[in-house]
N, C-alpha and C positions, 0 to 999 in steps of 0.2 A: 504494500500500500504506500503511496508516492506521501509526504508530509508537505505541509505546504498550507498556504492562507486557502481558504475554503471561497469558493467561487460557485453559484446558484445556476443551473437554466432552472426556469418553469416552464411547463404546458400549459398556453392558455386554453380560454374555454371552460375553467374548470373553476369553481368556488375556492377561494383563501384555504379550504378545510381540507380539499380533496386536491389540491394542483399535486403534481408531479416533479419534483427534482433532481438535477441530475448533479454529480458533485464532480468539479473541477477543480486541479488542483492549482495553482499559483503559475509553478513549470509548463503546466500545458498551454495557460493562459499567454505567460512569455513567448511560445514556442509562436502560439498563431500570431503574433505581433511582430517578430522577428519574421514569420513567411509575408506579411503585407507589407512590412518592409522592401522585402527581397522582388518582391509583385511589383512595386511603385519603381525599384531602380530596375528592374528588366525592360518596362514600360517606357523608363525613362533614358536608357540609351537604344530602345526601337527607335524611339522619337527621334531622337540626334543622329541614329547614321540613315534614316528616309530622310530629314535634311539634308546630312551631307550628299545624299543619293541624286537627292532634290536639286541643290548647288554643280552637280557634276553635269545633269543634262543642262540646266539652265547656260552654265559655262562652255559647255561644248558645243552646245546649239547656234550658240551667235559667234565666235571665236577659234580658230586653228589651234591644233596641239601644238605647245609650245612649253619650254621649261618654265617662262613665267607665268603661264597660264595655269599647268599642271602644278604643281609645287605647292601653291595653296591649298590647292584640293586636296592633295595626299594628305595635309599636315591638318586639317576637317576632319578628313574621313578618320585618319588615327584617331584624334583625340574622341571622336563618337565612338568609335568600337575601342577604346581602351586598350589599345596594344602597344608594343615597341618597336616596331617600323610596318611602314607601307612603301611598296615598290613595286616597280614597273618593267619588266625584262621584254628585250623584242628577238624575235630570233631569225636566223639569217643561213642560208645554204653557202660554206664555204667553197672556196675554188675547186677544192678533193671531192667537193659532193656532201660533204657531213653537214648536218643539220649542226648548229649551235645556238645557242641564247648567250647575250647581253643583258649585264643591267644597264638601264637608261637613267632612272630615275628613284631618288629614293627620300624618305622622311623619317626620321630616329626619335623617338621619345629623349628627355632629359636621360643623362647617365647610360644610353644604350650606345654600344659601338656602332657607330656606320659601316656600312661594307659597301658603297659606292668606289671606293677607290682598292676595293680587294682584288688582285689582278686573277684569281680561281674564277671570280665572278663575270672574268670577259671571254668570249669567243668559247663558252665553255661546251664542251660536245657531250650531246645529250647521253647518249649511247653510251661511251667511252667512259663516263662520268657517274656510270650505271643508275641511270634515272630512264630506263626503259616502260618500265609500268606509269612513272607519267608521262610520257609522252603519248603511252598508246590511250592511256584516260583523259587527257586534255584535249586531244584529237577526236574525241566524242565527244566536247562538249561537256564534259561531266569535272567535279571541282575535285579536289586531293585537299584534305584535312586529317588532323588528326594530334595525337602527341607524338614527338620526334624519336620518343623510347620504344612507342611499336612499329616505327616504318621498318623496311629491310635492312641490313647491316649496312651497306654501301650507302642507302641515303643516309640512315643516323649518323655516320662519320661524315658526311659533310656536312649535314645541318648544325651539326654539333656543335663542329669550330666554328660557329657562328654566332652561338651560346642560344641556337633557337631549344625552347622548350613544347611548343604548341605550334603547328603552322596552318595557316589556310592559301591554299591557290586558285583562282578563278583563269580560262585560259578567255586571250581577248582573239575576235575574229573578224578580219576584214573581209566581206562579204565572204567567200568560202572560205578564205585562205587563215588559216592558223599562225599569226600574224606574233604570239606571245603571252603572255600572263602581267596577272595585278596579284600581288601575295600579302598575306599579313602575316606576323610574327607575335607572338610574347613570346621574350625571353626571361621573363619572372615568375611564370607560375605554369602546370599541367592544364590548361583549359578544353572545356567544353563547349565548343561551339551551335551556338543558337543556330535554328532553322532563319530566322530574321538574319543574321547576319550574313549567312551561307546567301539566300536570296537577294542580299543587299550587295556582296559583294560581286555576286553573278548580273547584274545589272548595271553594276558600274564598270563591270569590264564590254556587257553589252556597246552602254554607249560612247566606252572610249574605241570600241570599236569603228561607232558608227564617226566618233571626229576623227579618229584615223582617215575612215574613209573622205571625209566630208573634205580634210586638208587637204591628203592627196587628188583628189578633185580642183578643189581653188586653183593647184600648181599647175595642173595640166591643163585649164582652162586657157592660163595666159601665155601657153606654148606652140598651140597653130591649131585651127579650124580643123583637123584630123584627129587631134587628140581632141579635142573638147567633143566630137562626136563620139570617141570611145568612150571617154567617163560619162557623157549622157547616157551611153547604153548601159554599162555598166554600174551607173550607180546607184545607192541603197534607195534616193529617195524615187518617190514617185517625179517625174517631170512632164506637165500636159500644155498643152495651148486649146485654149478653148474661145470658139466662138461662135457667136449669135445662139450661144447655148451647148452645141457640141462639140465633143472634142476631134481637134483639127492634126493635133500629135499627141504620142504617147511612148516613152522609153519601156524596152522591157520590164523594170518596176513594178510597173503599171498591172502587170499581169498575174502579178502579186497580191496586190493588192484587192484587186475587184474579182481573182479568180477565174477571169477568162483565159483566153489561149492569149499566147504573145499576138499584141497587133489590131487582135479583136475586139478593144474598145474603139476603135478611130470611127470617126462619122457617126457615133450613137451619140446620145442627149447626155451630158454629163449628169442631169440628176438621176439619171438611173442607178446610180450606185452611191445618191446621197443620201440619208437617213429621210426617211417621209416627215419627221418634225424638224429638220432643219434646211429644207429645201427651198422654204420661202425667204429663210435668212442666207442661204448662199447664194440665190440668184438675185436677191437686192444689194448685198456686196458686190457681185459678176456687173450689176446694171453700173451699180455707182462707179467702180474701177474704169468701167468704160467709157463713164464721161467726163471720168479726171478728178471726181469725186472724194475726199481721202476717207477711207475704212479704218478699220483695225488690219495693223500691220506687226506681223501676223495673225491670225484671228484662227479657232478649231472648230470643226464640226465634225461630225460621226458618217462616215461612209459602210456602206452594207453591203457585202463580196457578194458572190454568186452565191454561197451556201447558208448565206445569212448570217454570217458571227461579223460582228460590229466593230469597229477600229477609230477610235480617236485619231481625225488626222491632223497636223499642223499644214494650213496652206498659208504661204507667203509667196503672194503674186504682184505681179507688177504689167504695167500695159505696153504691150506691142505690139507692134504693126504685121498682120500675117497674110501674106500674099494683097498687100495694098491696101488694107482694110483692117481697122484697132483687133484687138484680141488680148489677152489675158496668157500671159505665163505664169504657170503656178508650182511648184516646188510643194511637194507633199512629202511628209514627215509622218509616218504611222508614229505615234504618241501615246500609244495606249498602255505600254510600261510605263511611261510617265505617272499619267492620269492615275493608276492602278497605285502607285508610290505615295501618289500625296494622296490622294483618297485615306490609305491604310496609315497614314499620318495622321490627318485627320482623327483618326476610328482610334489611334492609338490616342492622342493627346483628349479624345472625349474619354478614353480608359483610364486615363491618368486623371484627371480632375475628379472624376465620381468617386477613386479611391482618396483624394486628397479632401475632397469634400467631405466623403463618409467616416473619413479616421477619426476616433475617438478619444485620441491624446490631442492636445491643444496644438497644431504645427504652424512654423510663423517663418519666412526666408527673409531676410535683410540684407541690404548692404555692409561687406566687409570696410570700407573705407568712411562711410558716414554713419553707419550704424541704421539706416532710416529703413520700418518695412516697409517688404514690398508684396506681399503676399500672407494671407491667414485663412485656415478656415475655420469655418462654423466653431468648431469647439472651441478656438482660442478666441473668437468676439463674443462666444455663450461666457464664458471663461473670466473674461477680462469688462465685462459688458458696455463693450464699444459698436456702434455703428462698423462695417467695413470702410469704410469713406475717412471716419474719425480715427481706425486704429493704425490707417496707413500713413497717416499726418506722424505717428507718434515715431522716438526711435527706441533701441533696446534699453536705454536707461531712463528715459522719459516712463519707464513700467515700472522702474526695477524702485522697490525699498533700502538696495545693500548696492548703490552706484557702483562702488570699490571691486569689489568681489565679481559683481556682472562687468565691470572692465575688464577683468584677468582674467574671466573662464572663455570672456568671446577671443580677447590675444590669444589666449592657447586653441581655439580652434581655428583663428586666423591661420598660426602658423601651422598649424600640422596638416591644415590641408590648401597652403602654400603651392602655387600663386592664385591661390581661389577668389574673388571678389565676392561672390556671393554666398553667403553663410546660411543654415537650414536649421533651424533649431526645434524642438518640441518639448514644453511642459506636458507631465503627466497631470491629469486632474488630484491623482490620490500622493503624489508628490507634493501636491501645493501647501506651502506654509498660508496661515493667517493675510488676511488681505493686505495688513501693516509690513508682513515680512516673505512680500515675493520672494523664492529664488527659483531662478532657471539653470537647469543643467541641461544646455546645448548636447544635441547628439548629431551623427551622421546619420538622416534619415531620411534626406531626398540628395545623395552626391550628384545626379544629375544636373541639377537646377542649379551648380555651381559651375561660373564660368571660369574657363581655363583659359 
């Protein structure tokens, strides 16, 4: 029998004489507070790497790969998935015929060795380097995780000296071609990787694919009227010209997208393949582009294949003159990973609130540098009996009965979770002293909500 302060359920329904109790003890009570805990920070780094995910299309969609481009994003995406590097390898078919990978780019947590300038890590040959089994799983498309003490003996010594303990790889792909990998690391602890992070990080290798592609495009555009006909056939997005309503051209894409044969959209009505509720908004964009009008640049609507599954497209068109006569080039972007990302953002941050809202310790987030909140809920304005409006005016010692003490317990959480600005605290209700003699004992109990 566990010992422990005595904790009550009742069954309602049933008269004061006759209820039913069930007796918990103290420890179990602890236990389910510590799992809502653990519920609020799982929620709350889904949140941060569908931003960072969020930040990687938005970045790549308007802008070329480039080291100043990519370099912020890796150093995003790290700190939302809480690892010790993120990086970028491309690989390349040597003059002998060996396949090899490069690393390109890379991001190191504080205190983690870089290995961008490790020279094992250039020109290294997959085969030879015996990382056989990923290449033959990367080349389907399928990710490599795991801890570094069960891979094969040949990978564990070379991950090793790299002090990885945990790794994730997602491979990236330029339209077919097997173009490289995005990886993460800790090298501080045996980790279990989330199904959220697997799909997070399979997305971002997605769309650096797609800026992969989308650079190499730009370059060949401004190389001669031979190439730019290839990368129009070639490339991922959709490209059409449409006019007096149907379309006048269409790149193999295209055949993609709406599910016909290569070719077999030209000369039909583009709304054929527009969603029946956004049809009347895409051809009042089509009218307005055509008489010089300005739209939404770019603007999305939903298009419907042959087999009827739905696709978020991005079009970003612009007007030209086709065979004498205006018409419309439009550049289509299937967007529906997108949409699907911040959708599940969304879904996530309403999961986060309802648990922040429902918790039953008093929780309050402040400023490390002014002390002022910025955030409570319900139990800490039950708690303190402020308005929400009135308690966000206040700072942590504007509360506090013992100023001195509530200086030094917030300095020690300043520093131990250094460079944090934002601090997350929680009074328990059955903790609270007399209303003359607040005290709060700060805990870690939303590290999310603290910006690094």
């Amino acid at each position: 029998m566990m010992v422990g302060k005595s904790i009550y359920d009742h069954v309602d329904g049933k008269d004061f004489e006759s209820r039913s109790y069930r007796f918990r003890s103290t420890e179990e009570f602890e236990l389910e507070r510590e799992e809502r805990k653990l519920a609020i920070k799982l929620l709350r780094r889904r949140d941060d790497i569908l931003k960072a995910v969020h930040l990687f299309s938005e970045r790549f969609l308007r802008m070329p790969l480039t080291e100043s481009s990519i370099e912020p994003i890796l150093e995003t995406l790290g700190h939302a998935a809480e690892v010790s590097r993120v990086y970028i390898f491309e690989n390349r078919t040597r003059s002998d015929g060996v396949l090899a990978t490069s690393q390109r780019f890379e991001w190191v947590a504080p205190g983690i060795d870089p290995q961008i300038d490790n020279s094992h890590l250039q020109e290294l040959p997959w085969l030879e380097a015996g990382f056989s089994r990923w290449v033959k799983t990367l080349r389907r498309h399928e990710l490599i995780y795991g801890h570094v003490m069960d891979f094969p003996e040949p990978e564990k010594k070379f991950l090793s000296d790299q002090n990885i303990v945990s790794i994730m790889v997602a491979p990236i792909f330029v339209g077919s071609n097997w173009w490289g990998f995005i990886g993460l690391d800790d090298c501080l602890a045996a980790r279990e990787w989330s199904q959220i992070e697997i799909e997070a990080l399979k997305t971002a290798a997605n769309v650096l694919g797609a800026a992969i592609q989308r650079t190499k495009a730009e370059k060949a555009l401004l190389e001669s009227e031979k190439k730019y006909r290839l990368v129009v056939d070639n490339a991922n997005e959709g490209i059409v010209i449409t006019q007096d309503g149907k379309l006048k051209f269409a790149n193999p894409s295209i055949a993609e997208f709406t599910g016909h044969a290569e070719n077999s959209p030209k000369e039909q009505s583009i709304l054929e393949f527009v969603h029946p509720d956004d049809r009347k908004m895409f051809m009042e964009h089509h009218l307005k582009r055509l008489s010089g009008e300005e739209i939404p640049h770019p603007y999305s609507f939903r298009m419907v294949d042959r087999k009827g599954h739905t696709r978020w497209i991005q079009n970003n068109g612009v007007l030209v003159e086709w065979e004498g006569r205006p018409a419309t080039l439009n550049f289509l972007l299937d967007n529906t990973a997108h949409k699907k990302a911040v959708d599940a953002m969304a879904e996530s941050e309403a999961k986060y609130r309802q648990l922040f809202e429902s918790e039953s310790d008093a929780v309050m987030v402040f400023d490390a540098e002014t002390q002022q909140f910025e955030d409570a809920n319900p139990a800490t304005l039950d708690l303190f009996g402020y308005a929400k409006a009135e308690f966000l005016e206040l700072t942590v010692e504007g509360i506090s009965a013992e100023k001195e003490k509530t200086r030094t317990a917030v300095g020690k959480v300043i520093r131990d979770d250094s460079p944090s600005t934002k601090v997350p605290c929680a009074t328990s209700k059955e903790r609270m002293a007399p209303c003359s003699r607040v005290k709060y004992q700060p805990v870690n109990l939303l590290p999310e909500t603290v910006k690094r």
